[in-house]
C-alpha positions in Angstrom: -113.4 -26.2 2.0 -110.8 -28.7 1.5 -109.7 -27.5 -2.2 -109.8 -23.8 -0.7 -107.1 -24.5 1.8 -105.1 -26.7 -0.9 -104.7 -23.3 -2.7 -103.7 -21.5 -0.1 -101.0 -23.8 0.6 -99.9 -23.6 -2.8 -99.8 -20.2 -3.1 -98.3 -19.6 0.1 -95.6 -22.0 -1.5 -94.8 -19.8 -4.6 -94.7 -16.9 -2.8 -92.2 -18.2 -0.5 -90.6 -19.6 -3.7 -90.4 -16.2 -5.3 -89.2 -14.9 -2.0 -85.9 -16.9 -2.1 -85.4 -16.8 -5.6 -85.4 -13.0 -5.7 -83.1 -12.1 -2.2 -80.6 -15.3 -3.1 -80.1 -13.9 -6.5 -77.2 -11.3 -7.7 -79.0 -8.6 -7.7 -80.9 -8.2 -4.6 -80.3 -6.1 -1.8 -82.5 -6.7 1.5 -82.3 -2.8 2.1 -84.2 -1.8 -1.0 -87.7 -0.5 0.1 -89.8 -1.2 -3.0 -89.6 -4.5 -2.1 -91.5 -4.5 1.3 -94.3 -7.4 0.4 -91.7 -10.1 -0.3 -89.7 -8.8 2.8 -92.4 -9.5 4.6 -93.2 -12.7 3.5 -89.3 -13.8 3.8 -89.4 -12.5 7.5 -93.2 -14.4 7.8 -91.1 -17.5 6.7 -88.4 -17.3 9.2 -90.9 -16.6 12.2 -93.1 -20.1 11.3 -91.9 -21.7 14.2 -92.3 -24.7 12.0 -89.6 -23.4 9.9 -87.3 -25.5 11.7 -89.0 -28.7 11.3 -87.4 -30.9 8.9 -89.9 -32.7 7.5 -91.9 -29.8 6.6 -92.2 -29.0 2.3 -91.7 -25.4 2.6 -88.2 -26.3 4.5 -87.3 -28.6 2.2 -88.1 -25.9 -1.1 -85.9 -23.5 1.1 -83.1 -25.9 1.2 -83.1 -26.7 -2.5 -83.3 -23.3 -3.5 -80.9 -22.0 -0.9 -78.5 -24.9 -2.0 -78.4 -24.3 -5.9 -78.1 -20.6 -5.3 -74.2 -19.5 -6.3 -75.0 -16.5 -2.9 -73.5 -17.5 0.3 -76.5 -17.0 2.5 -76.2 -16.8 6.5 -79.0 -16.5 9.4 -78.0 -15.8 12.6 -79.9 -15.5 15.7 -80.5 -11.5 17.3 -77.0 -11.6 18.8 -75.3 -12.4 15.6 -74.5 -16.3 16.2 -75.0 -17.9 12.8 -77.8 -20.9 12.9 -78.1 -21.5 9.3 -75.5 -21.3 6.3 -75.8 -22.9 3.0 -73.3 -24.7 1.0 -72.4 -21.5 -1.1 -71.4 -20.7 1.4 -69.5 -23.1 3.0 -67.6 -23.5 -0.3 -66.9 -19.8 -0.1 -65.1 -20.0 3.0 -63.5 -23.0 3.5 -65.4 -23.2 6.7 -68.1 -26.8 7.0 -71.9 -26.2 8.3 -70.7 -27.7 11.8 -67.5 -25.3 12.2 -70.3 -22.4 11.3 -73.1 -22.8 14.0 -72.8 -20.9 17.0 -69.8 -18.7 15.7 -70.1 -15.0 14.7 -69.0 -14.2 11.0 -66.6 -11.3 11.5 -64.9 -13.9 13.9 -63.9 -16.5 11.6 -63.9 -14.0 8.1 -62.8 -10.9 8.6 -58.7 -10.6 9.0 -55.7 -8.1 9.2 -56.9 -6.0 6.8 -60.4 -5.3 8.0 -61.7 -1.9 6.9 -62.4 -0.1 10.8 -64.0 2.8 9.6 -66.7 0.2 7.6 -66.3 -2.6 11.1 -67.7 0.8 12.6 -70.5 1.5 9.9 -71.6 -2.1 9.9 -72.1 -2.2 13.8 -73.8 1.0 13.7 -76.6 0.0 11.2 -76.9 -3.9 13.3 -77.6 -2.2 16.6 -80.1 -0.1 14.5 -81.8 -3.2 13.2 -81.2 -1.0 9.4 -81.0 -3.2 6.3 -77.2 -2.5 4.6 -75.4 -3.5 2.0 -71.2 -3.6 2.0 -68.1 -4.8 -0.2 -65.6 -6.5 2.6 -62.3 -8.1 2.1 -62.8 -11.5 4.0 -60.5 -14.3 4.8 -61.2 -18.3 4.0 -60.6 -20.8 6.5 -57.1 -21.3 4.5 -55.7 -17.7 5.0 -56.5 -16.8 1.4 -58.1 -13.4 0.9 -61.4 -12.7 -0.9 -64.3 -9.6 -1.7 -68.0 -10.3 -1.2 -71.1 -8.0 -1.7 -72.9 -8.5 1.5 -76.3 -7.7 2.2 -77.9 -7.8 5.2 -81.5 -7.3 7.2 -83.0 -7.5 10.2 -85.8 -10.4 10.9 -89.0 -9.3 13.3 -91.2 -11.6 15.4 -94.9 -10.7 15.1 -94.3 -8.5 18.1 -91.8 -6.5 16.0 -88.7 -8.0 18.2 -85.4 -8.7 16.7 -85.5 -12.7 15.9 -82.7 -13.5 13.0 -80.4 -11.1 10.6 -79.7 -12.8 7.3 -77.4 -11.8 5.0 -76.4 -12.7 1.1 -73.0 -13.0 0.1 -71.7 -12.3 -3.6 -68.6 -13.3 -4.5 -66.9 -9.9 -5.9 -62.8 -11.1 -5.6 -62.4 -11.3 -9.4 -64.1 -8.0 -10.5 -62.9 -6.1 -7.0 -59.1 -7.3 -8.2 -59.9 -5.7 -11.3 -60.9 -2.8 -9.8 -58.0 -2.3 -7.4 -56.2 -3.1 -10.4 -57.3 -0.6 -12.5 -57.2 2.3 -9.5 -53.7 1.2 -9.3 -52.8 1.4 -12.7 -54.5 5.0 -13.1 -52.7 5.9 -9.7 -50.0 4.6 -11.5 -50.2 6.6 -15.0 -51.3 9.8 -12.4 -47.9 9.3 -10.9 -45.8 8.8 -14.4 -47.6 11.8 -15.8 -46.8 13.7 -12.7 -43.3 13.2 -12.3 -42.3 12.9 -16.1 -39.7 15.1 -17.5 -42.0 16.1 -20.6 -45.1 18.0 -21.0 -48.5 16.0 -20.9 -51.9 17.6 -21.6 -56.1 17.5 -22.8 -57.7 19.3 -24.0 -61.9 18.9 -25.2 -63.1 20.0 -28.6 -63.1 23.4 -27.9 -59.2 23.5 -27.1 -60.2 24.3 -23.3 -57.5 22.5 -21.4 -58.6 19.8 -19.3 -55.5 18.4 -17.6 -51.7 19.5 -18.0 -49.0 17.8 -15.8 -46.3 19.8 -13.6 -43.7 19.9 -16.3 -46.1 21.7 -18.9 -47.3 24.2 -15.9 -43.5 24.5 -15.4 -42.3 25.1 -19.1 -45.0 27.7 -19.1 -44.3 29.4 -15.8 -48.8 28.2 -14.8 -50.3 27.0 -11.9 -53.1 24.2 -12.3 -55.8 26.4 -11.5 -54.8 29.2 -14.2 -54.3 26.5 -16.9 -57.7 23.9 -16.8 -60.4 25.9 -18.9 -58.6 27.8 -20.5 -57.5 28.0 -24.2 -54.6 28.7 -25.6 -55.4 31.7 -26.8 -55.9 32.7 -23.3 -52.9 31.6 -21.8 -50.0 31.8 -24.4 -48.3 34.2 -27.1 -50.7 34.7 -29.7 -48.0 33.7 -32.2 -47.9 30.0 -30.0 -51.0 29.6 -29.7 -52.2 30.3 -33.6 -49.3 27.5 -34.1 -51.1 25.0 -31.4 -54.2 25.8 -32.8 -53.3 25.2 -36.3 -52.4 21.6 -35.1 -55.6 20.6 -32.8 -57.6 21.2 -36.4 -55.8 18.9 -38.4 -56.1 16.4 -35.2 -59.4 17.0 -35.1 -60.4 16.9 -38.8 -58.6 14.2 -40.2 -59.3 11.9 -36.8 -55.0 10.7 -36.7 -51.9 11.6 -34.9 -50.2 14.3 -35.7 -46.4 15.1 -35.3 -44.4 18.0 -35.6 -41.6 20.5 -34.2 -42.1 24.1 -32.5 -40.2 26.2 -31.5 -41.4 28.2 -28.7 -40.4 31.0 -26.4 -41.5 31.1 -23.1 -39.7 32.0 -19.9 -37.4 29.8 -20.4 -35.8 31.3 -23.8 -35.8 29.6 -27.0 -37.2 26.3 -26.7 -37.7 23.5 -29.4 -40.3 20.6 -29.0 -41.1 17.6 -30.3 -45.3 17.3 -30.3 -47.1 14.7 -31.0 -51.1 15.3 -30.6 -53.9 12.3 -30.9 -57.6 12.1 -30.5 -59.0 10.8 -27.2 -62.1 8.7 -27.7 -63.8 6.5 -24.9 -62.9 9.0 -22.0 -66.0 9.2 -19.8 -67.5 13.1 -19.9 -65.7 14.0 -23.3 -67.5 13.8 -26.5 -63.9 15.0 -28.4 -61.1 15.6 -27.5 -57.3 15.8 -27.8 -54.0 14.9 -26.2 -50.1 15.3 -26.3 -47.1 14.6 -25.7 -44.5 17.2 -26.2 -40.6 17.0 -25.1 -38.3 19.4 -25.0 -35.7 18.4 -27.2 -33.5 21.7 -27.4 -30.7 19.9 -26.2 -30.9 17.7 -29.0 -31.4 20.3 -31.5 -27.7 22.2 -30.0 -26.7 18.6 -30.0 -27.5 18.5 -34.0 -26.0 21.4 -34.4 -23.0 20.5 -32.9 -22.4 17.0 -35.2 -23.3 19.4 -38.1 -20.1 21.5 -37.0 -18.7 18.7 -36.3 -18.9 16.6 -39.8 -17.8 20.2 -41.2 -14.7 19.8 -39.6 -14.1 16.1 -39.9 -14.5 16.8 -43.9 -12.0 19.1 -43.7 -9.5 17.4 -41.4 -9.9 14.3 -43.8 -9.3 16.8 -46.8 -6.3 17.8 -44.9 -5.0 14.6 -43.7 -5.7 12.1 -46.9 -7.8 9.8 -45.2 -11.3 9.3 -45.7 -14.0 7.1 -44.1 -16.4 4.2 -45.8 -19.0 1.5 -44.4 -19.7 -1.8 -46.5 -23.1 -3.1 -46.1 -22.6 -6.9 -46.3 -26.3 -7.9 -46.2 -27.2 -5.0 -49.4 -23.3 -5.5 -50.9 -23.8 -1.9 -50.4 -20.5 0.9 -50.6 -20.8 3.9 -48.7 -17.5 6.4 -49.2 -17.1 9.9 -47.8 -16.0 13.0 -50.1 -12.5 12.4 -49.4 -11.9 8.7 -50.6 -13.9 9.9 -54.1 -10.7 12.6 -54.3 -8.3 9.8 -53.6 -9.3 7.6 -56.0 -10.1 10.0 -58.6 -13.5 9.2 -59.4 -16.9 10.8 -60.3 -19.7 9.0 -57.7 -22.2 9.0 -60.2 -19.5 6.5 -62.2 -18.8 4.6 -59.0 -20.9 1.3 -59.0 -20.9 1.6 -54.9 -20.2 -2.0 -54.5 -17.3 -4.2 -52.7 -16.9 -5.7 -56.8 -16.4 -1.8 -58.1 -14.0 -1.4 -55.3 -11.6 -4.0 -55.8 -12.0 -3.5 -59.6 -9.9 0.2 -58.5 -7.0 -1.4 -57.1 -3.4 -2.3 -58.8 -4.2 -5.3 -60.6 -1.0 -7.2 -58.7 -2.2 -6.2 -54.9 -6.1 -7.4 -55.5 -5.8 -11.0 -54.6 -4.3 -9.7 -51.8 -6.5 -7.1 -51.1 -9.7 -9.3 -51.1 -7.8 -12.3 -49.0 -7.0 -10.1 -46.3 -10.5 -8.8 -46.1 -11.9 -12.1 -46.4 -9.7 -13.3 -43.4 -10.6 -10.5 -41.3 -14.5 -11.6 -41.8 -13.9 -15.2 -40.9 -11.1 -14.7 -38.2 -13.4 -11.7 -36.4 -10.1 -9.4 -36.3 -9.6 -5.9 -37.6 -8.8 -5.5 -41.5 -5.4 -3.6 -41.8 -3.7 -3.8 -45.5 -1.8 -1.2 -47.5 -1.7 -1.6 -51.5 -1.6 0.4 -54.5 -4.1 2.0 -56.8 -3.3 2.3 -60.5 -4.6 5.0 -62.7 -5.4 5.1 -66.6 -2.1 7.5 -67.3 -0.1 4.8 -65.3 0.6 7.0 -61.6 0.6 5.1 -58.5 -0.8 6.1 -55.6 -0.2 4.3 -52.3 -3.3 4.1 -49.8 -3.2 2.4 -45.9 -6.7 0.8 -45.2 -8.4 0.0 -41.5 -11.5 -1.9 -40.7 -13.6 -3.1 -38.0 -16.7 -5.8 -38.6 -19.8 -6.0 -36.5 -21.9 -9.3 -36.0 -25.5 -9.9 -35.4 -26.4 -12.5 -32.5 -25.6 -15.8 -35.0 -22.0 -14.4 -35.6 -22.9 -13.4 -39.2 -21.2 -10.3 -40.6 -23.2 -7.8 -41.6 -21.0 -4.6 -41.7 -17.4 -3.0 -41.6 -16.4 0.6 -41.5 -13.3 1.6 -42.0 -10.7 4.4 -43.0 -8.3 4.9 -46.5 -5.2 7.1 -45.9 -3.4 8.2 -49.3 -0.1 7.3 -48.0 1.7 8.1 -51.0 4.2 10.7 -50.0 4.9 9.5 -47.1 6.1 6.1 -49.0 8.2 8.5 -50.8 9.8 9.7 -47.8 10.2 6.3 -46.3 11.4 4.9 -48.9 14.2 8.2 -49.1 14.8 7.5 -45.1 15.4 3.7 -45.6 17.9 4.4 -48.8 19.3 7.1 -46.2 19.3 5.0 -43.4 21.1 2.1 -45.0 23.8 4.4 -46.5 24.3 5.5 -42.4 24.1 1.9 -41.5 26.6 0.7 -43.8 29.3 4.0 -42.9 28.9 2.9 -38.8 29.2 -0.9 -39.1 32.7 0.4 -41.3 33.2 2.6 -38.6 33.2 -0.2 -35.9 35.5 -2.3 -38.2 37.8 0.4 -39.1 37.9 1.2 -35.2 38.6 -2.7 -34.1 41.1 -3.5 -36.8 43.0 0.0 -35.9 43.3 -1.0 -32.1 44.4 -4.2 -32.9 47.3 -3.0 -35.6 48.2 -0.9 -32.2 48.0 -3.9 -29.9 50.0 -5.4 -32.1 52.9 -2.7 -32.3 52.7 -2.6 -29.1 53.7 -6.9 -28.7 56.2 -5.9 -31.4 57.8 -3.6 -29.1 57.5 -5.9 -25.9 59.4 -8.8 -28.0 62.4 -5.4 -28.7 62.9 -5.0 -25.2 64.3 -7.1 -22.4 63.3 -4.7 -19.9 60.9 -6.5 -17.5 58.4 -3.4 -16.4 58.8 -2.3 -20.1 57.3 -5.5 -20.9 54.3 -5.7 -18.2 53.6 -1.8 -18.9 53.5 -2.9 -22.4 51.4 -5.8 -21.9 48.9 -4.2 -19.5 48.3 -1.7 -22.3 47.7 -3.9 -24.8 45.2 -5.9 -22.6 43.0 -2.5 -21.9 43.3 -1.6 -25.8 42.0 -5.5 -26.2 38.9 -4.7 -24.1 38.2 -1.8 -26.2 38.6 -3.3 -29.7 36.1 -6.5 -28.1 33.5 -4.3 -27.7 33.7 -2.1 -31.2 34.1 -6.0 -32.3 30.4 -7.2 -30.4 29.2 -3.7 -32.0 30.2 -4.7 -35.8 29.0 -7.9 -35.5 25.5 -6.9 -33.8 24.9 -4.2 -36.6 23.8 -2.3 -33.6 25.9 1.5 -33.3 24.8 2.1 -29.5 23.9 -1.0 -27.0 26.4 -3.6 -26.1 25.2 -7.0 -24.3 27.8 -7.4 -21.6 26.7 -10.7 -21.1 28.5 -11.6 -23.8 31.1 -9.1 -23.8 32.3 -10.8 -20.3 32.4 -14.1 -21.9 35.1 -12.7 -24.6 36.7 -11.0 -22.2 37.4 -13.9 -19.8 38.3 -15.8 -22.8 40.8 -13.4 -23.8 42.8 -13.3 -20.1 42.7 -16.8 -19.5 44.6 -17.0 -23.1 46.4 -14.0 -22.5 48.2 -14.6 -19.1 48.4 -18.5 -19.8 48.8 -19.0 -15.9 50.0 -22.5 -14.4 47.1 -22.5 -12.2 44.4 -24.4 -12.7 42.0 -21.9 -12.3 37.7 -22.3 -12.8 35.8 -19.7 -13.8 31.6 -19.8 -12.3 29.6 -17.3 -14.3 25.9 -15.8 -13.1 25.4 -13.7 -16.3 22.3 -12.2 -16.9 21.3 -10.2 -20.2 22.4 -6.8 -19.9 22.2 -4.6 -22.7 24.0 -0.7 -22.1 25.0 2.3 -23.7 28.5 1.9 -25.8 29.5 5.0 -23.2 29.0 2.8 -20.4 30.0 -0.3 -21.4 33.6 0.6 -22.5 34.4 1.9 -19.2 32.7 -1.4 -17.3 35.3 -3.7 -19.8 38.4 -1.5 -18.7 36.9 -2.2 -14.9 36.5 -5.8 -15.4 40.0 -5.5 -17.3 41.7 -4.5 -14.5 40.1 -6.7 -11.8 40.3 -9.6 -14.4 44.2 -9.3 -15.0 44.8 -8.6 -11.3 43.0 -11.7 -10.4 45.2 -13.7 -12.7 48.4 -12.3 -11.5 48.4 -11.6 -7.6 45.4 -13.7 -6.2 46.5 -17.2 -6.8 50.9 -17.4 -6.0 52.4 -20.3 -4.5 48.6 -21.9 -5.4 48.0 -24.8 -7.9 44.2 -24.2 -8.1 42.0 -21.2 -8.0 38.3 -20.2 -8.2 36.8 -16.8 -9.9 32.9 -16.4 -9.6 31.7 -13.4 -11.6 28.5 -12.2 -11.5 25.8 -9.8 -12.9 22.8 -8.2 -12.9 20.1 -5.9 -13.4 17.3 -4.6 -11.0 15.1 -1.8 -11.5 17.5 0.1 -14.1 21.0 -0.7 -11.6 23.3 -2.9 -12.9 25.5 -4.5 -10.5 29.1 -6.9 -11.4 30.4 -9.1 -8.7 33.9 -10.4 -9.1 35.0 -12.7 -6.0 38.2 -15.1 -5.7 38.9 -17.2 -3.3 42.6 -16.4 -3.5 45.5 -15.0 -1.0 43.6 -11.7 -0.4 44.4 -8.0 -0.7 48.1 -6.7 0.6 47.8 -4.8 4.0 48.6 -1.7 2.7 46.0 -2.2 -0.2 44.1 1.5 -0.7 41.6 2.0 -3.4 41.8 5.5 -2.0 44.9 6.2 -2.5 46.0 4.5 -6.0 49.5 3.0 -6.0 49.4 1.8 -9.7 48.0 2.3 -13.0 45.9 -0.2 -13.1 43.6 1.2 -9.8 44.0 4.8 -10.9 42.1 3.7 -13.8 39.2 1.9 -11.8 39.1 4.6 -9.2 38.6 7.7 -12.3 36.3 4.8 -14.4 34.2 4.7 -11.5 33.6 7.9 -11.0 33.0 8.6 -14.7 29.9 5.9 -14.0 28.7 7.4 -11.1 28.9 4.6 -9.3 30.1 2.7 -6.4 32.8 0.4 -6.1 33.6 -1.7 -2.9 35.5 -4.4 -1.7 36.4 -6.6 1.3 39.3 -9.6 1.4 40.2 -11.5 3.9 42.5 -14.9 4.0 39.4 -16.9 2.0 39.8 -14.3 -0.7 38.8 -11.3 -2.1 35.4 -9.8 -3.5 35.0 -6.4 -5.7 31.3 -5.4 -6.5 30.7 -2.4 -8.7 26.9 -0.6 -8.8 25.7 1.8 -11.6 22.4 3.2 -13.0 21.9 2.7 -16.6 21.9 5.7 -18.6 21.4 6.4 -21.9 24.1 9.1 -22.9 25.1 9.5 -26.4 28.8 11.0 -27.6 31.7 10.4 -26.0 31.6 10.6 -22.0 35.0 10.6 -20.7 38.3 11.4 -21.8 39.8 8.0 -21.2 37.7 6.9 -23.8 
């Protein structure tokens, strides 16, 4: 009797054993029905009132197994209050045995995201005591969001009412990640596909097309439904679709990509493609099949027409223009000339060694050192290669060529390339050279000119003293000497002209300075009499600046004579300046001041006829003011850059 019930203990034991083992591990689901006899027994186990007893072996075997399971398990009482969790659990959720009891799961797991729709399902099948099973985004006890597999089932009393629900939790975060992953990625690719700018498509073995995205529907002027089961036979010009065909049986038997060009009319005119077709293996459904790619590169085609046109006309422009166009490969020491630099140099390019060496060997024997320093400078300094130099030829002839060059650098500032232009030059150095022999001859007749011109004024100024020193006559003698002081202004500047070698643009700056030199000397006052300058550098026209001397002549000389009587000092401050293309002389004294019936208007000598017409020949403005602390002139004119002879004064 005894040994009888021993076994049935034991028994009862293994089959509670097997029980556990088989709803704690990965792969059970309390909802499947052809497992009703260890259902039973599990829900047999959790009514034995004993069950709860701790000192009881069947509760301790539970435990263990429960505890060394990698499931979260969880029993909770009829109204969903857990009693029981184990530590899989525990370490699932972040949430301790004692934090557990008494709480309902969805209140400390589930989170902002839940899933109503499957909150709703879930309810539905608890209030109907159904076994379910559920993948549910949960929340730890830190905030931190995982999946579990969750299986769940009803336990019965032996009067069939609700007792316990217990469910199993697997741990699906790392292959539902994966999952969302991979929907994303395809949701992804789906969206690509859909919104790229070049035809996408699949076919199977057969060529029925499986899949084409908008932009092949649109080339073709299909809708989606016309398109997927259909060949191209069936769809497109027979002439197209022979040519497609051609392509998916050389896909298909050789097993590799295959690329190509068509041109294909559709709707849309004329279009050229670039296809490229593969095999699909691995696609769920398809035993073989193929895909492509195919872009519309028609605008690239016009484009390559277009740079064919245009190297046409670049090969003639540099035929017609001497220059041609090379690239030096620094890493390969390899030359690369156009058509046109062969022509200049006179070679055959199957003679031409195509190296920097074979270059340099071409050039005038007394400009290569040069040649190669100033390349080999522009390589080390990083700045553009400029050099003209000669080429000499077997019969002896010359020719002049004008070379240009820019170098690129990889990432370690290491040369590794220059392109550049040669420009046969040589007639034009023949011209230049006939210009510069011209242009001296010129320069040398002017600068006589100028001489000629100074040392003719000053033989008159000179007659003209003679004549003063014949005469007693006083106003003979001042007429005289006002004359020869305005022919003196005139010969100063033909003077700053010789010795400037320039035949248009005087610097007044330093025709002033002469000129006040040449009145102190030339009235020799007995008044002490200083002289501040504010000179800037003003360079004019030779038609403006004669007439500004004869100005500053007359307000000079005037200065000198009148403003200072019955005075043993006197102060002159002259001034001038440029702003903005104006020029504008200041000439102030602090002298006796203008007579009251003093008129600029109305000229009562020679002397302010002349600044009054001079003036006007400037067009500019003249104005004055004096008072018993002196008297100031300032003159205003815009630069101009007249050439011959403005005026007839001058």
């Amino acid at each position: 009797m005894k040994s009888s019930r021993k076994k049935n203990v034991t028994q009862n034991e293994e089959s509670r054993k097997k029980c556990v083992i088989h709803y704690l591990s990965k792969e059970s689901s309390l909802e499947d029905d052809d497992k009703g006899n260890l259902a039973v027994q599990l829900r047999t186990f959790l009514r034995d009132k004993q069950y709860h007893k701790e000192g009881r072996s069947d509760h301790k075997l539970f435990t263990f197994l429960a505890d060394v399971i990698p499931n979260g398990i969880v029993i909770t009482d009829k109204n969903h209050k857990i009693e029981w969790v184990n530590k899989a659990y525990t370490s699932l959720t972040g949430y301790s045995f004692k934090e557990s009891i008494g709480r309902k799961p969805g209140e400390l797991l589930q989170g902002k995201k839940v899933d109503v729709a499957k909150k709703k399902r879930m309810s539905d099948k608890l209030s109907r005591h159904i076994p379910f099973t559920e993948e549910l985004l949960n929340y730890k006890k830190n905030g931190e969001s995982f999946w579990i597999r969750i299986s769940i089932a009803p336990v019965f009393d032996e009067n069939n009412e609700i007792q316990n629900y217990i469910g199993i939790q697997e741990d699906i975060t790392e292959r539902k990640l994966a999952e969302l992953q991979a929907e994303q990625n395809s949701k992804v690719l789906e969206a690509i596909s859909e919104q790229a700018n070049f035809s996408i498509f699949l076919k199977d073995g057969e060529g029925r097309y499986l899949y084409v995205n908008p932009e092949w529907r649109r080339q073709f002027g299909l809708d989606k439904k016309t398109v997927v089961g259909k060949t191209a036979s069936q769809l497109l010009d027979k002439n197209i679709a022979r040519a497609l065909k051609s392509q998916d049986r050389m896909v298909l038997k050789e097993n590799k990509p295959v690329l190509g060009q068509e041109l294909i009319t559709n709707g849309h005119g004329p279009k050229y493609y670039a296809i490229s077709k593969f095999p699909v293996k691995g696609i769920s459904g398809i035993k073989k099949g193929i895909a492509g790619i195919a872009a519309d590169i028609t605008e690239f085609k016009l484009i390559e027409e277009k740079i064919k046109k245009s190297e046409s006309r670049l090969n003639l422009a540099q035929r017609i223009g001497n220059i041609g166009s090379w690239e030096l490969n620094l890493e390969e020491n390899e030359l690369v000339w156009t058509d046109e630099i062969y022509r200049i140099f006179e070679i055959d390019p199957d003679q031409f060694g195509a190296s920097y060496e074979s270059f340099l060997d071409l050039i005038h024997p007394d400009d290569r050192e040069i040649v190669d320093q100033a390349y080999t400078d522009s390589l080390q300094n990083n700045t553009p290669y400029h050099i003209k130099h000669r080429l000499l030829f077997p019969d002896g002839r010359v020719k002049h060529v004008e070379e240009h060059g820019e170098t690129f650098y990889n990432e370690e500032g290491i040369p590794i390339r220059t392109i550049g232009t040669v420009q046969d030059i040589t007639e034009s150095k023949l011209i230049q050279k006939q210009l510069e022999d011209s242009l001296h001859e010129q320069t040398v007749l002017l600068l006589e000119i100028h001489h000629r011109v100074k040392n003719n004024l000053a033989l008159v100024s000179g007659i003209m003293q003679l004549q003063a020193f014949e005469t007693t006559n006083k106003e003979t003698q001042k007429f005289l000497a006002d004359g020869q002081s305005r022919i003196k202004s005139i010969a100063i500047i033909h003077e700053l002209l010789y010795q400037s070698k320039s035949f248009s643009k005087v610097n007044l700056k330093e025709n002033f300075l002469k000129m006040i030199e040449h009145t102190r000397h030339a009235m020799n006052s007995n008044v002490k009499i200083d002289v501040d300058l504010d000179l800037q550098n003003v360079s004019i026209n030779i038609n403006q600046a004669i007439p500004c001397s004869l100005i500053l002549n007359e307000l000079l000389t005037n200065v000198y004579k009148h403003a200072f009587k019955n005075r043993p000092h006197g102060i002159i401050e002259l001034s001038l300046k440029e702003k903005n293309e104006m020029v504008e002389i200041k000439i102030r004294d602090d002298g006796n001041g203008l007579p009251g019936d003093f008129n600029l208007e109305k000229p009562s000598s020679l002397g302010l006829t002349l600044i009054k017409t001079i003036t006007q020949q400037l067009d500019g403005h003249l104005e004055y003011s004096s008072d018993k602390k002196g008297t100031q002139f300032k003159l205003t004119f815009q630069k101009k850059e007249s050439k011959g002879s403005s005026s007839n004064l001058i």
